[in-house]
C-alpha positions in Angstrom: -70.2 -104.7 110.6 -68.1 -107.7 109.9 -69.8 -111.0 108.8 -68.5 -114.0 110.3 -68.6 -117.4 109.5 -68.9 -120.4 111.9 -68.8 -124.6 111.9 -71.3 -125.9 114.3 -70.0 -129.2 115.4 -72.1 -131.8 117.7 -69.6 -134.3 118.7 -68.8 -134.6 122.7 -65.3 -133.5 123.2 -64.6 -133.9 126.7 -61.2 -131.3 126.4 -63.5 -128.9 124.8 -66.2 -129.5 127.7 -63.0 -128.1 130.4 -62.3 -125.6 128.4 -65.7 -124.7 128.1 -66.3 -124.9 131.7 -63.3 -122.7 132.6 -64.3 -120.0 130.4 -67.6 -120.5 131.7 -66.6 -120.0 135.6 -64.2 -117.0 134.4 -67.0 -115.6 133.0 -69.6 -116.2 136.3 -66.7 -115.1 138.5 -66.0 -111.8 136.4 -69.7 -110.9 136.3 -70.6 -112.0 140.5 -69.5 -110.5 143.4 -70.8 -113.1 145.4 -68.8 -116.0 143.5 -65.8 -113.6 143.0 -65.9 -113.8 147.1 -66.4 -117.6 146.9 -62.5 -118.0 145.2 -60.5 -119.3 147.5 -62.8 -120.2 150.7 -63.7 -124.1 151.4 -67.1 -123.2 150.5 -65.7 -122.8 146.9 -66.0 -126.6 146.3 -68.5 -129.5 146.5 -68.2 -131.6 149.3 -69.5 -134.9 149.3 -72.4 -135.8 151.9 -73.3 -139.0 152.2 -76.0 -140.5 155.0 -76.9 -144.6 154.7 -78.8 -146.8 156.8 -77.8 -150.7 157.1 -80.5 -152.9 158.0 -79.1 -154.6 161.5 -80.8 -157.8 160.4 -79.8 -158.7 156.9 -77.0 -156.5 157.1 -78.1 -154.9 153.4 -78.2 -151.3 152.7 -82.1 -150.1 153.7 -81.9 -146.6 152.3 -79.1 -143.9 151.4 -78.9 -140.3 150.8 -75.9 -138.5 148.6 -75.6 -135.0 148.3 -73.3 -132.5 148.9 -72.6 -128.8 150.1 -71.8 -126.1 148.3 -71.7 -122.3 148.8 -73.6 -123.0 152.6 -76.3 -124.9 150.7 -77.0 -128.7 150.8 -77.9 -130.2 147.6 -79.8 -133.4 147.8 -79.1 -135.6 144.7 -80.4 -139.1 145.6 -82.3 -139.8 148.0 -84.1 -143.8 148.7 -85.4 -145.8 151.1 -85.9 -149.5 150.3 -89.8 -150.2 149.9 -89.9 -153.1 152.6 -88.4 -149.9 155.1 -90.6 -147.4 153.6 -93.2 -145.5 156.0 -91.3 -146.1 159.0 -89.8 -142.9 159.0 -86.4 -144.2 158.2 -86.3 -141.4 154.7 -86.8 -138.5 157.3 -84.0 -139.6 159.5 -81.8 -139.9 156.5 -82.6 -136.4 155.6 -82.8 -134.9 158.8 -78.9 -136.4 160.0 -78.0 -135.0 156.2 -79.4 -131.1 157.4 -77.8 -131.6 160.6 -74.4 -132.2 159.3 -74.9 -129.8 157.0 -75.7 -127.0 159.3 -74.3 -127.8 162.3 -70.5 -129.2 160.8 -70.6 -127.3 157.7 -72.4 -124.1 158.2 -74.9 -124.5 155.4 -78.1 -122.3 156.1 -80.2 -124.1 153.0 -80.9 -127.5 151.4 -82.4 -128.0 147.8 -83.3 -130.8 146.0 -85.7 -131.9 143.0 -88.0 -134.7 142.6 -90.7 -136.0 140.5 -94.4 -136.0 140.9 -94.4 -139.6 141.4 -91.3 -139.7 143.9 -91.6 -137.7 147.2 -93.0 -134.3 147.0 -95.5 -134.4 149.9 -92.7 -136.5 151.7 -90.3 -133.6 151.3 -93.1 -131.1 152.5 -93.9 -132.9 155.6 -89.7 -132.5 156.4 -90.6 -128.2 155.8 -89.2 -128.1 152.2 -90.8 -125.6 150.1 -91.9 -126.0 146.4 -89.9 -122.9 144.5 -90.2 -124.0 141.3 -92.6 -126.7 139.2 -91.8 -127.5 135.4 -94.1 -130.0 133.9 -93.7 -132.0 131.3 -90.0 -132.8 132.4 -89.6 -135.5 131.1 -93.3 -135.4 129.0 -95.5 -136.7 131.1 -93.9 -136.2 134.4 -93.7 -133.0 136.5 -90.3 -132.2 138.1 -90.2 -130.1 141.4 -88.1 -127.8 143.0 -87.7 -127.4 146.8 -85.8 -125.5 149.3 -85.6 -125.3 152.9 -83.9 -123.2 155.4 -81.7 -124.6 157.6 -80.9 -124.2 161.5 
């Protein structure tokens, strides 16, 4: 058996992040079928999604969702509605014109997102989203969820 030696370093290197990211997908790719298929389909890359709502008095921005699709998922990454629009069921709408351009234009069969305790997790259930996976103390203190829902 040979011994070898190695340096840890801690330093972010933004060339060696690439690299390591590269090697990283090589190495997914190699050892999945299923992302081996994904190579050279559109549903390979991220597509941005991107839903907002303008307030037709003020003419400010009332809400917003940003996401994108990905492998026939959606992934919700922000999602906000400003407090004075809040219960009016402007957040559902956002998310609901997000799943239908997801499913219907893009052929996505799932969404996903996360969220805090303190955020939206009833909100999301009421829209059909599942919790698949809880992990408290993320940050300490706060529990983070994972949710899911099928599409179409």
């Amino acid at each position: 058996m040979v011994c070898r030696m190695f340096r840890i370093e801690t330093e972010v290197d933004k060339e060696r992040r690439k690299l390591l990211h590269a090697r990283l997908r090589e190495t997914n790719i190699a050892a999945s079928p299923v992302l081996a298929a994904l190579r050279g389909t559109p549903d390979e890359h991220q597509v941005p999604l991107h839903v907002w709502a303008m307030d037709d008095g003020s003419g400010e921005l009332a809400g917003g969702l940003v996401g994108h699709t990905w492998a026939t998922w959606l992934h919700v990454t922000y999602l906000w509605v400003d407090a004075r629009h809040r219960g009016t069921g402007l957040g559902g709408r956002l998310l609901s014109e997000a799943e239908r351009i997801a499913h219907q234009d893009r052929a996505c069969a799932a969404a996903r997102l996360e969220t805090w305790d303190f955020q939206a997790p009833d909100f999301y259930r009421k829209q059909g989203y599942e919790v698949v996976c809880v992990v408290p103390d993320y940050p300490p203190g706060i529990t983070e969820y994972t949710l899911t829902k099928r599409l179409g």
